[in-house]
Each structure stands twice: as structure tokens, then as C-alpha cells.
VOBA-483560 format. One line per 5 residues: number of its first residue (from 1); their letters; for each residue x negated, y, z negated of C-alpha. Coordinates in pm, 1 decimal. Each point is the difference from the previous one (the first is absolute). Layout:
<atoms>
NUM) A) X,Y,Z  ...
</atoms>
This chain:
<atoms>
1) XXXXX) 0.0,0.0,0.0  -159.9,314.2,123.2  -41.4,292.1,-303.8  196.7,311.8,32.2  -250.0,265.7,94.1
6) XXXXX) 23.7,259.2,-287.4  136.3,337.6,77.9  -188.9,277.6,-140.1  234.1,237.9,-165.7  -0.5,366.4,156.2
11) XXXXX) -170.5,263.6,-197.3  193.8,296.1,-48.6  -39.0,291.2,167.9  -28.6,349.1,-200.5  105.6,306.0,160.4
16) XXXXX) -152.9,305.7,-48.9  267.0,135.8,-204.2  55.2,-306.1,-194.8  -384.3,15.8,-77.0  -28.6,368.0,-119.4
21) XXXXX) 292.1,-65.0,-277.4  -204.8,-315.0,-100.1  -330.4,188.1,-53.4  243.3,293.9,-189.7  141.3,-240.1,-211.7
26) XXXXX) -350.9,-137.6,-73.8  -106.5,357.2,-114.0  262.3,6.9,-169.6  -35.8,-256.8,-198.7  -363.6,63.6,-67.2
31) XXXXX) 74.6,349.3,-113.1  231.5,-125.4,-245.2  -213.0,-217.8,-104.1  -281.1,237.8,-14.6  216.4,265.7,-186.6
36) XXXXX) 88.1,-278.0,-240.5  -405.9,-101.6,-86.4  -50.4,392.2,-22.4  319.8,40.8,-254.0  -186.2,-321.7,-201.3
41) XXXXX) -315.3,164.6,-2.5  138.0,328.6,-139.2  194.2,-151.9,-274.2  -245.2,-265.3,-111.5  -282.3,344.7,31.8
46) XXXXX) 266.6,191.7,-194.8  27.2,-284.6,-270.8  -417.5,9.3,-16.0  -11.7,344.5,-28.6  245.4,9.5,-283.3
51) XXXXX) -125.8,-264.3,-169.0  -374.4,133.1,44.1  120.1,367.1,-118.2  220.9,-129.9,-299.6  -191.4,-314.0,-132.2
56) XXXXX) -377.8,-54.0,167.1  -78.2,386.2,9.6  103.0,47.1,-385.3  -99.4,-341.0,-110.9  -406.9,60.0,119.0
61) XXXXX) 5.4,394.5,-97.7  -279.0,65.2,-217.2  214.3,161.8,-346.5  -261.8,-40.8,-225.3  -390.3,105.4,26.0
66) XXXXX) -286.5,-61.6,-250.5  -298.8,110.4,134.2  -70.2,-189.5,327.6  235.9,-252.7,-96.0  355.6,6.5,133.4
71) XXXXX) 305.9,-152.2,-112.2  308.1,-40.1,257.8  359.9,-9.6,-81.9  63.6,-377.6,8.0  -303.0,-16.7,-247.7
76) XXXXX) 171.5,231.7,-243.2  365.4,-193.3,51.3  -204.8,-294.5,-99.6  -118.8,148.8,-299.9  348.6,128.7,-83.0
81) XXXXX) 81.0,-377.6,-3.7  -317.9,-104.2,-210.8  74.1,255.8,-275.2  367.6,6.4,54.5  114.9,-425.4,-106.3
86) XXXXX) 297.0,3.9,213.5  137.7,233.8,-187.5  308.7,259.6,126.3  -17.8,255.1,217.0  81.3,221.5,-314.8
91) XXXXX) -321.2,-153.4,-137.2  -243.2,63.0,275.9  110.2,383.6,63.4  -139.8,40.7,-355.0  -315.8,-174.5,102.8
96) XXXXX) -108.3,166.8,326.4  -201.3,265.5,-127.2  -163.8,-239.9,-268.9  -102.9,-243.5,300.0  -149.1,286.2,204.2
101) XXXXX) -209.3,82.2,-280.0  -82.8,-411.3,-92.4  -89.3,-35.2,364.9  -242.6,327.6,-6.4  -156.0,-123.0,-394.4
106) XXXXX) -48.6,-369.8,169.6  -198.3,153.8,306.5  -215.5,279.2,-217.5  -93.4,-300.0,-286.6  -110.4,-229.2,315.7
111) XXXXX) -222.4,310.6,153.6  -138.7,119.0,-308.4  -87.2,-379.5,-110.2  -155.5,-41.1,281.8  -199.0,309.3,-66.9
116) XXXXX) -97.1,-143.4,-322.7  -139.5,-333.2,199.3  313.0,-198.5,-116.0  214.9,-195.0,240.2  223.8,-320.6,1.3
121) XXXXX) -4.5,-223.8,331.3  315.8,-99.1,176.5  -88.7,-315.5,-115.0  27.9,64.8,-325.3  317.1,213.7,65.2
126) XXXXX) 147.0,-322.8,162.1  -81.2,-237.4,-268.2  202.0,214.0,-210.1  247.4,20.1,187.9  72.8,-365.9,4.3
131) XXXXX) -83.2,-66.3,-413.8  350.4,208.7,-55.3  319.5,-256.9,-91.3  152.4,40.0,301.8  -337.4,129.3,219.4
136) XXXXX) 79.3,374.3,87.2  23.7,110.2,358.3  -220.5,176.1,189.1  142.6,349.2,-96.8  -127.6,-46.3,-317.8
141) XXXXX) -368.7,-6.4,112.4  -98.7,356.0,-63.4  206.2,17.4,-347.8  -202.0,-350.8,-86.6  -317.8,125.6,83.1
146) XXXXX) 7.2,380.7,-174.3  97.6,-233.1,-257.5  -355.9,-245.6,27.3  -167.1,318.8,49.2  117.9,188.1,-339.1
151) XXXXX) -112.3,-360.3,-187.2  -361.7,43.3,191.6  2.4,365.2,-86.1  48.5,-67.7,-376.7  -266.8,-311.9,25.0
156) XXXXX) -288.6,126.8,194.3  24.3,411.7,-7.2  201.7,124.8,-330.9  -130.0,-262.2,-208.2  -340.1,224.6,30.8
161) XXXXX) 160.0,238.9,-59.0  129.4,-35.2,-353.3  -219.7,-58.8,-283.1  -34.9,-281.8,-215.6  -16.2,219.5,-322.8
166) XXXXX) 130.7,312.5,-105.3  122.2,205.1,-313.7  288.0,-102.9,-163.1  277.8,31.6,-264.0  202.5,-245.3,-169.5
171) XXXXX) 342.4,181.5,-115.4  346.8,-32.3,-64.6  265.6,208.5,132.8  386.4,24.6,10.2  235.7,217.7,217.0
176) XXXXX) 269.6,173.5,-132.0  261.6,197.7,118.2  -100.9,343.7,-56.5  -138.1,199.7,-255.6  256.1,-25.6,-274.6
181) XXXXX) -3.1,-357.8,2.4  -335.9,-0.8,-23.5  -72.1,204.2,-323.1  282.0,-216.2,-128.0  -214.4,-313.0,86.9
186) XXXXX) -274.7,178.3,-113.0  93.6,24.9,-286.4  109.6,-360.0,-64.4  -353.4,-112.8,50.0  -159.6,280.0,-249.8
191) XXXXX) 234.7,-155.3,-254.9  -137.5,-363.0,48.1  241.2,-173.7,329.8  -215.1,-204.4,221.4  -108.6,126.4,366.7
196) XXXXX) 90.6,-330.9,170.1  290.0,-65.1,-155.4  85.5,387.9,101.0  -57.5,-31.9,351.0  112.4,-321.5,27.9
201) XXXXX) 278.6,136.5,-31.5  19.2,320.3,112.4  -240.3,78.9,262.9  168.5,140.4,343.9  -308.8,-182.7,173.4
206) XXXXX) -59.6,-356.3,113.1  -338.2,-82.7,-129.9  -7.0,180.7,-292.0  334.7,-170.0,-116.1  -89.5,-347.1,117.3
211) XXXXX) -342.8,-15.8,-103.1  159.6,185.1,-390.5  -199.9,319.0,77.6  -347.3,-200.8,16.7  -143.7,121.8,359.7
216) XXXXX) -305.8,-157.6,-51.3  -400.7,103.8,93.5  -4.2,208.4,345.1  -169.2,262.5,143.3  133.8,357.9,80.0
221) XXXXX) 92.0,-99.9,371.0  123.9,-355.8,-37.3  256.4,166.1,-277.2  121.7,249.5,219.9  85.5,-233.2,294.7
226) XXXXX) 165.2,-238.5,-285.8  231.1,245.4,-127.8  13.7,222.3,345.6  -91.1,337.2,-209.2  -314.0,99.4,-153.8
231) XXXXX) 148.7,185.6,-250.7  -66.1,-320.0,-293.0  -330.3,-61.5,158.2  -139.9,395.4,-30.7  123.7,-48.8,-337.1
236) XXXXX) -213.7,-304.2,-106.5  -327.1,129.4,129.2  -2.2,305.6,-160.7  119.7,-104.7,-329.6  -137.1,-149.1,-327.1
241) XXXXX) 51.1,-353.4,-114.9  302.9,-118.9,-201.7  186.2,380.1,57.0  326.0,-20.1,71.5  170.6,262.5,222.2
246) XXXXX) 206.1,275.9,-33.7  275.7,-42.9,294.3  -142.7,21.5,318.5  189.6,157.4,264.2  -0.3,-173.9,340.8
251) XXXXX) 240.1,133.5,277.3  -90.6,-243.6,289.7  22.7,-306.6,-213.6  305.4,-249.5,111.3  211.9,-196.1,-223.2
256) XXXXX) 313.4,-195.4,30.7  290.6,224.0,-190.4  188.2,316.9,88.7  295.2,112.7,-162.2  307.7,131.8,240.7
261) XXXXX) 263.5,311.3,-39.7  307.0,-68.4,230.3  321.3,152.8,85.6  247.2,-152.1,191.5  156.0,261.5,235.2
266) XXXXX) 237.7,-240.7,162.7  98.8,-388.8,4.7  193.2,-226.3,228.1  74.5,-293.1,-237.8  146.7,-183.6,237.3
271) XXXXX) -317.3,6.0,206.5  -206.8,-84.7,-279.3  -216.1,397.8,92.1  -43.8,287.8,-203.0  -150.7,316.7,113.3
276) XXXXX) -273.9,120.1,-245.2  -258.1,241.8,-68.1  -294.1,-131.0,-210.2  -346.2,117.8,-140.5  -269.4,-298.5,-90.9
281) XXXXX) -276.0,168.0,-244.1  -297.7,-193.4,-156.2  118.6,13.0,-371.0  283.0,40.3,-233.0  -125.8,272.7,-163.0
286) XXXXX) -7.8,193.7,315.6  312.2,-183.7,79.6  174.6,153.9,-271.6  -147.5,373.5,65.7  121.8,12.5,340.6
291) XXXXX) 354.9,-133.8,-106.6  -5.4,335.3,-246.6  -87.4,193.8,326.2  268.5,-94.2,175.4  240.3,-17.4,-279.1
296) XXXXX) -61.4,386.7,-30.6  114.7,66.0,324.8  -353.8,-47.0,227.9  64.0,-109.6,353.2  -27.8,-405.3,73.7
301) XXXXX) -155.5,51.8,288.9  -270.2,180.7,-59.6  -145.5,-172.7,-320.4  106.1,-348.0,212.1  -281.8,161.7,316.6
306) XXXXX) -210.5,138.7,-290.1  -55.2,-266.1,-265.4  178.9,-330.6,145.6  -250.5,-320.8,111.4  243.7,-203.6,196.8
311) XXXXX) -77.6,29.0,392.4  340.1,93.7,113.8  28.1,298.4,-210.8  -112.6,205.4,217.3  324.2,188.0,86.9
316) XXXXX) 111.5,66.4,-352.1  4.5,-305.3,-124.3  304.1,-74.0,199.1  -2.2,-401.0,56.8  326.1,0.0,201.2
321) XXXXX) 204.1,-261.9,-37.4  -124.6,-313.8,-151.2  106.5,-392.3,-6.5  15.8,-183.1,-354.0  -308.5,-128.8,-28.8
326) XXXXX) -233.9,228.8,160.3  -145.7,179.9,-276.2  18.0,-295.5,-294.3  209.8,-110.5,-246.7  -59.3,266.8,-253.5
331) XXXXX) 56.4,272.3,257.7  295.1,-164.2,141.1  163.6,-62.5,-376.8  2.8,367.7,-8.9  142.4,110.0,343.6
336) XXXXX) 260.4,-274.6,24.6  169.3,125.5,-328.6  -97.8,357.1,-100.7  263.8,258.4,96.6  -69.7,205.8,285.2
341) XXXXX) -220.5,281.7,-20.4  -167.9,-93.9,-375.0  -295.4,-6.3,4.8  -261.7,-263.8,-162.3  -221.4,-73.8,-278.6
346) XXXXX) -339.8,-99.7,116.6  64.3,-394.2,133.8  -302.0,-181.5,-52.7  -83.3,-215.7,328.3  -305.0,-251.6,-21.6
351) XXXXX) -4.0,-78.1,411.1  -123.4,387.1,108.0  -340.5,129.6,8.1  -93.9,334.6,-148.0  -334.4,226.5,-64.0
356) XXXXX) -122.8,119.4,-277.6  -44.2,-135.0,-344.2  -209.3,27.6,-342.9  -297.4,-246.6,-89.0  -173.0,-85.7,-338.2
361) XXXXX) -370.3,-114.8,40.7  -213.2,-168.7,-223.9  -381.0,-114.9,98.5  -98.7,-280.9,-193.5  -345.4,-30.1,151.4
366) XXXXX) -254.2,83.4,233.4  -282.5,-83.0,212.2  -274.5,165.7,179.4  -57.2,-270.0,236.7  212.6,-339.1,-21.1
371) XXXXX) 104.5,-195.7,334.7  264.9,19.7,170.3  270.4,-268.3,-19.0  63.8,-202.6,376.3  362.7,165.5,-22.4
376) XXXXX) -133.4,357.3,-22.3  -265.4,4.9,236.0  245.3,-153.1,255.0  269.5,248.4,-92.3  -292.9,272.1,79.4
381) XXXXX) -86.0,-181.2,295.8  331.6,35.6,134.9  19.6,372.6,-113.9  -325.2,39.4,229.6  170.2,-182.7,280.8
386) XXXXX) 308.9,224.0,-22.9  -200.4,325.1,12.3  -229.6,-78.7,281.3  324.4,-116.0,188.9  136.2,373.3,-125.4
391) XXXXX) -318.9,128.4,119.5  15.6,-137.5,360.0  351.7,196.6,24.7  -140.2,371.6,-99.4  -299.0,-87.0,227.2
396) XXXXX) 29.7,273.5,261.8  -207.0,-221.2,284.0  264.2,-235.5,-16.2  301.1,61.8,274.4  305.3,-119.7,-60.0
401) XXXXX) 269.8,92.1,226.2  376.8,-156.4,-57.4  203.0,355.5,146.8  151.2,-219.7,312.2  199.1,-205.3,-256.4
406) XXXXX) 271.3,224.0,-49.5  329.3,-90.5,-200.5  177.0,-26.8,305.0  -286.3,-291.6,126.1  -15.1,-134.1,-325.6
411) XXXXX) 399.6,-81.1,-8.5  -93.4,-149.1,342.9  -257.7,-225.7,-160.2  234.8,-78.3,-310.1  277.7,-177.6,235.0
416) XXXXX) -240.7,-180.7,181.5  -160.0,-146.6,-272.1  325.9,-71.0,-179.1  128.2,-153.4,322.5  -306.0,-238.7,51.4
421) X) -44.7,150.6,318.5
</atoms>
């Protein structure tokens, strides 16, 4: 059977016209396409360029400069995260300016120590790093290694620097309220009552109470970085042995007591709020003057800005208005139930801080030249530390320049490190 011979199908035939709307069509369609790449490019450049102006440019902007080194805005967000815990947002915006300034101390201790011809290795930095219960990150590595470096400081400069004997007095001491409690005291010990058993009980300072009055054998320095005054220690060394003092007057000692006069201008019992005025002074003696002043008609808010020791006095001693709680139990016993507008006796409240207060001093001996104890010389060795650290700030060939960090950028850097950004 013969095969069919195969046909060969007839290829079309264009005419012109049906040609020129094909090629049209064809730039057409690569215009579109072209405009479509072009509209991809923009947006995606667009998306760069806002990304690059609103998170690389600020991220890698230098905001902090110590000398030649620079610190760039991701750094500092880091650091915000290092000193902040995970903390609020309420939290950090009370940190930022404290970071800045941690950030600044860390580089200036690093420089300086290196000055000195002290230095820790990343090595070293990293091993410490990873002997913390859970290891830290790497954000920790310059807070870990200002850290080695203060220990090598204290080790293999300061220790050099402090002596290994000195002059010193052993004394007792007591701190008392003010001077009428202290003539009063005074007075109980000319009569026979025992020091320790005195300021055991009564002393307004921690080692002094704890220790019964009995501070011990130190020299002039180490007493003054014990105590944080000098006003016991200039005492001691220029006074015989087994005197006791007259009151001694100190005005930037610290102690744990003040004694409050409130009046409650409003209260919304309902809310649990009161709106108050109040006036925190350092004793009840003073306490009790200043409640005569006001009683005879002198205006709140100027002894309250004059005389009062509680921060938020500052506009009159106008507190606004404040939750139960806030202020302590004794305070809130009185504004929770005194009518309106009386005002209070002194309230004695153990949780503030005041100034000021009244010491008796006794030395019990002395010695020209006896050696220090291991606790003193490394409280002086950390007394040096903290002044040559001090020193490297009032240095005026160190530059430090933080002025790009406004408020504005450090809000910026607050949300970002509270978002984990």
C-alpha cells in the first residue's frame, strides 16, 4: 500500500497592515511591561530610602564621642537595654541621661587605664562573659570589662598608692538628732549611763549603732569615707585622749528620721486621695518651731521652699494629691482621719532621709603609726579609684561630646530598645 505523501500545511501570509498592529501590540506590551519594572524599582528604591533615612541612617549616627572613640546610636540602644533589665518604657526615660553618662565613664576609665599601662584582653573579657549563670551576651562586653579593669586598677596601681601604715584613732561616737538631744545625752553619760548602751540605742547612724558606738582604730581618711563626713574624723585628730565632746554640729551628715507637718487641703475618700501640703525637717525640735511659725500666721509655702528636705517641696510644699500609701503609715494615719485644713504635730517617719544632726565623740586611744586594717586600706583604695575616675571627668584634654542626643533622639532610642528592635 503506497504512503500518502504528506501535505505541508500553508504558512500564513501577513499583510502589511496586519504586521504593523502586531509589532504595535508588541510595543505595547513591552512598554507596559517596562513601565511596570520602572514602577517596581521606584517603590522598592522608595522603601530603601525610607528605611535607610529612618532606621540605617539613625541606627550608625555617631551620638556619643569620647575622644577619638565614637559611639553610634544602636550602641547606645544597646546600652539602654544592658542598664535598663527589661524594664518599662517609664523606667528607661528615667535612665537615658544616666546611660549617656555610664557609656562616656566606661570609655574615659578604658583610655585613662590604658594610659596608666593597664588593659584587659578580649580574652579575658570573654571568659567572663561566659563564668556568669546564664553567660551574658555580647552587649555586656564593655560593662564586663570596665568592670576587670576597676579590679586591676585597685590590684596593680592604687594598691601603691595607699600606705600600709598611717596615724590613727580609736573612738566611739553616736549621732543624735540635733543639739538638744544631745546635751540631754550628754548629760546621761556625765552622770554614769554607758556609751554603747547609749548609742545602741540611739544613734541616727548605721555603724555607730550597730557596732554600740565602738568605731574602732582608723585613720583620718578611712573614717571619713566610713561615715561619708569628716566632721567625727577632724574631731579625733585634733583632740586629747578619753575627752568626750561637747555636741558637734554636722549639717551634711545623713540619717534615717525626719519628722513631717501636713495639712490636708482636700480628700476624695472614695478615691482613697487627699490633697496635702507638707514640710519634712531633720528634727523634732525644729519640727516643733516651725509648727509655732505657722501657727502664728507665717505662710506654708514659704517656710515649706525655705526649711523643708523632701524633694517635691519645691513649689510650697504642695504634694498634690496623694494615694494611701505613698508617704507611710504614720503619714497616712494622719491624713486619712484629721479634719480638713488642721494642721499636724511633727509625725515621726523612720523610711526618709534627712541632713543634719549632733554627734558626741570620745577618743579612747591613739597611735602615731599602727597599720592599717585590710578593710581600710581597701576602702581607701577605692576612695583613690573614685577620685582619679572624678579626675579623668574635670580633665580639660579629654573631649566628650553627647549634644546630638537630644530628648527628642533619646525618646527615639527609648522605644526601640523597649521594643527589642
Amino acid at each position: 500500500m503506497a504512503k500518502k505523501k504528506k501535505v505541508e500545511k500553508p504558512r500564513p501570509e501577513f499583510t502589511k497592515r496586519q504586521l504593523s498592529r502586531w509589532q504595535q501590540q508588541k510595543k505595547r506590551q513591552r512598554l507596559i511591561q517596562g513601565i511596570g519594572i520602572c514602577i517596581v524599582v521606584v517603590v522598592l528604591g522608595l522603601v530603601g530610602v525610607g528605611w535607610y533615612v529612618n532606621q540605617y541612617q539613625p541606627l550608625h549616627q555617631a551620638v556619643i564621642k569620647v575622644n577619638d572613640t565614637k559611639f553610634d546610636m544602636n550602641y547606645y540602644i544597646k546600652m539602654l537595654r544592658v542598664y535598663g533589665g527589661g524594664q518599662s518604657s517609664y523606667y528607661m526615660y528615667g535612665i537615658v541621661d544616666g546611660v549617656v553618662k555610664n557609656i562616656e565613664q566606661n570609655e574615659l576609665v578604658r583610655q585613662g587605664a590604658l594610659g596608666l599601662g593597664v588593659s584587659v584582653s578580649s580574652a579575658e573579657v570573654e571568659e567572663k562573659l561566659k563564668s556568669h549563670d546564664p553567660p551574658l551576651s555580647d552587649d555586656y562586653r564593655d560593662v564586663v570589662r570596665v568592670e576587670l579593669l576597676a579590679d586591676r586598677l585597685l590590684e596593680e596601681y592604687f594598691d601603691q598608692e595607699v600606705p600600709v601604715s598611717a596615724e590613727q584613732r580609736h573612738m566611739m561616737a553616736m549621732l543624735l538628732e540635733d543639739g538638744s538631744q544631745a546635751t540631754e545625752v550628754r548629760a546621761g553619760l556625765d552622770s554614769g549611763e554607758d556609751f554603747g548602751n547609749l548609742a545602741g540605742e540611739l544613734s541616727l547612724e548605721s555603724l555607730s549603732k550597730s557596732e554600740g558606738g565602738d568605731l574602732g582604730w582608723h585613720p583620718e581618711d578611712a573614717l571619713a569615707e566610713l561615715l561619708a563626713t569628716s566632721v567625727p574624723g577632724d574631731y579625733a585628730f585634733n583632740s586629747g585622749v578619753g575627752v568626750l565632746s561637747q555636741p558637734v554640729y554636722d549639717e551634711t551628715v545623713t540619717k534615717e528620721v525626719g519628722y513631717w507637718l501636713v495639712e490636708v487641703l482636700e480628700r476624695d475618700d472614695d478615691a482613697g486621695t487627699a490633697h496635702i501640703q507638707a514640710i519634712l525637717l531633720g528634727s523634732e525640735q525644729q519640727a516643733q518651731a516651725v509648727r509655732v511659725r505657722l501657727e502664728a500666721g507665717e505662710d506654708f509655702a514659704t517656710l515649706a521652699d525655705e526649711l523643708s528636705q523632701y524633694g517635691a517641696s519645691g513649689s510650697g510644699g504642695d504634694l498634690g494629691w496623694v494615694a494611701n500609701g505613698m508617704l507611710g503609715s504614720a503619714v497616712d494615719d494622719f491624713i486619712f482621719s484629721a479634719e480638713l485644713e488642721t494642721l499636724s504635730e511633727p509625725i515621726r517617719d523612720d523610711t526618709v532621709t534627712t541632713t543634719g544632726g549632733c554627734w558626741l565623740l570620745k577618743v579612747l586611744d591613739e597611735d602615731g603609726n599602727r597599720e592599717l586594717s585590710e578593710e581600710d586600706r581597701d576602702l581607701l583604695k577605692t576612695a583613690a579609684l573614685n577620685d582619679w575616675v572624678a579626675s579623668l571627668w574635670e580633665d580639660p584634654e579629654n573631649e566628650i561630646d553627647d549634644s546630638y542626643l537630644d530628648d527628642e533622639k533619646k525618646l527615639w532610642a527609648v522605644e526601640k530598645a523597649v521594643g527589642g528592635w
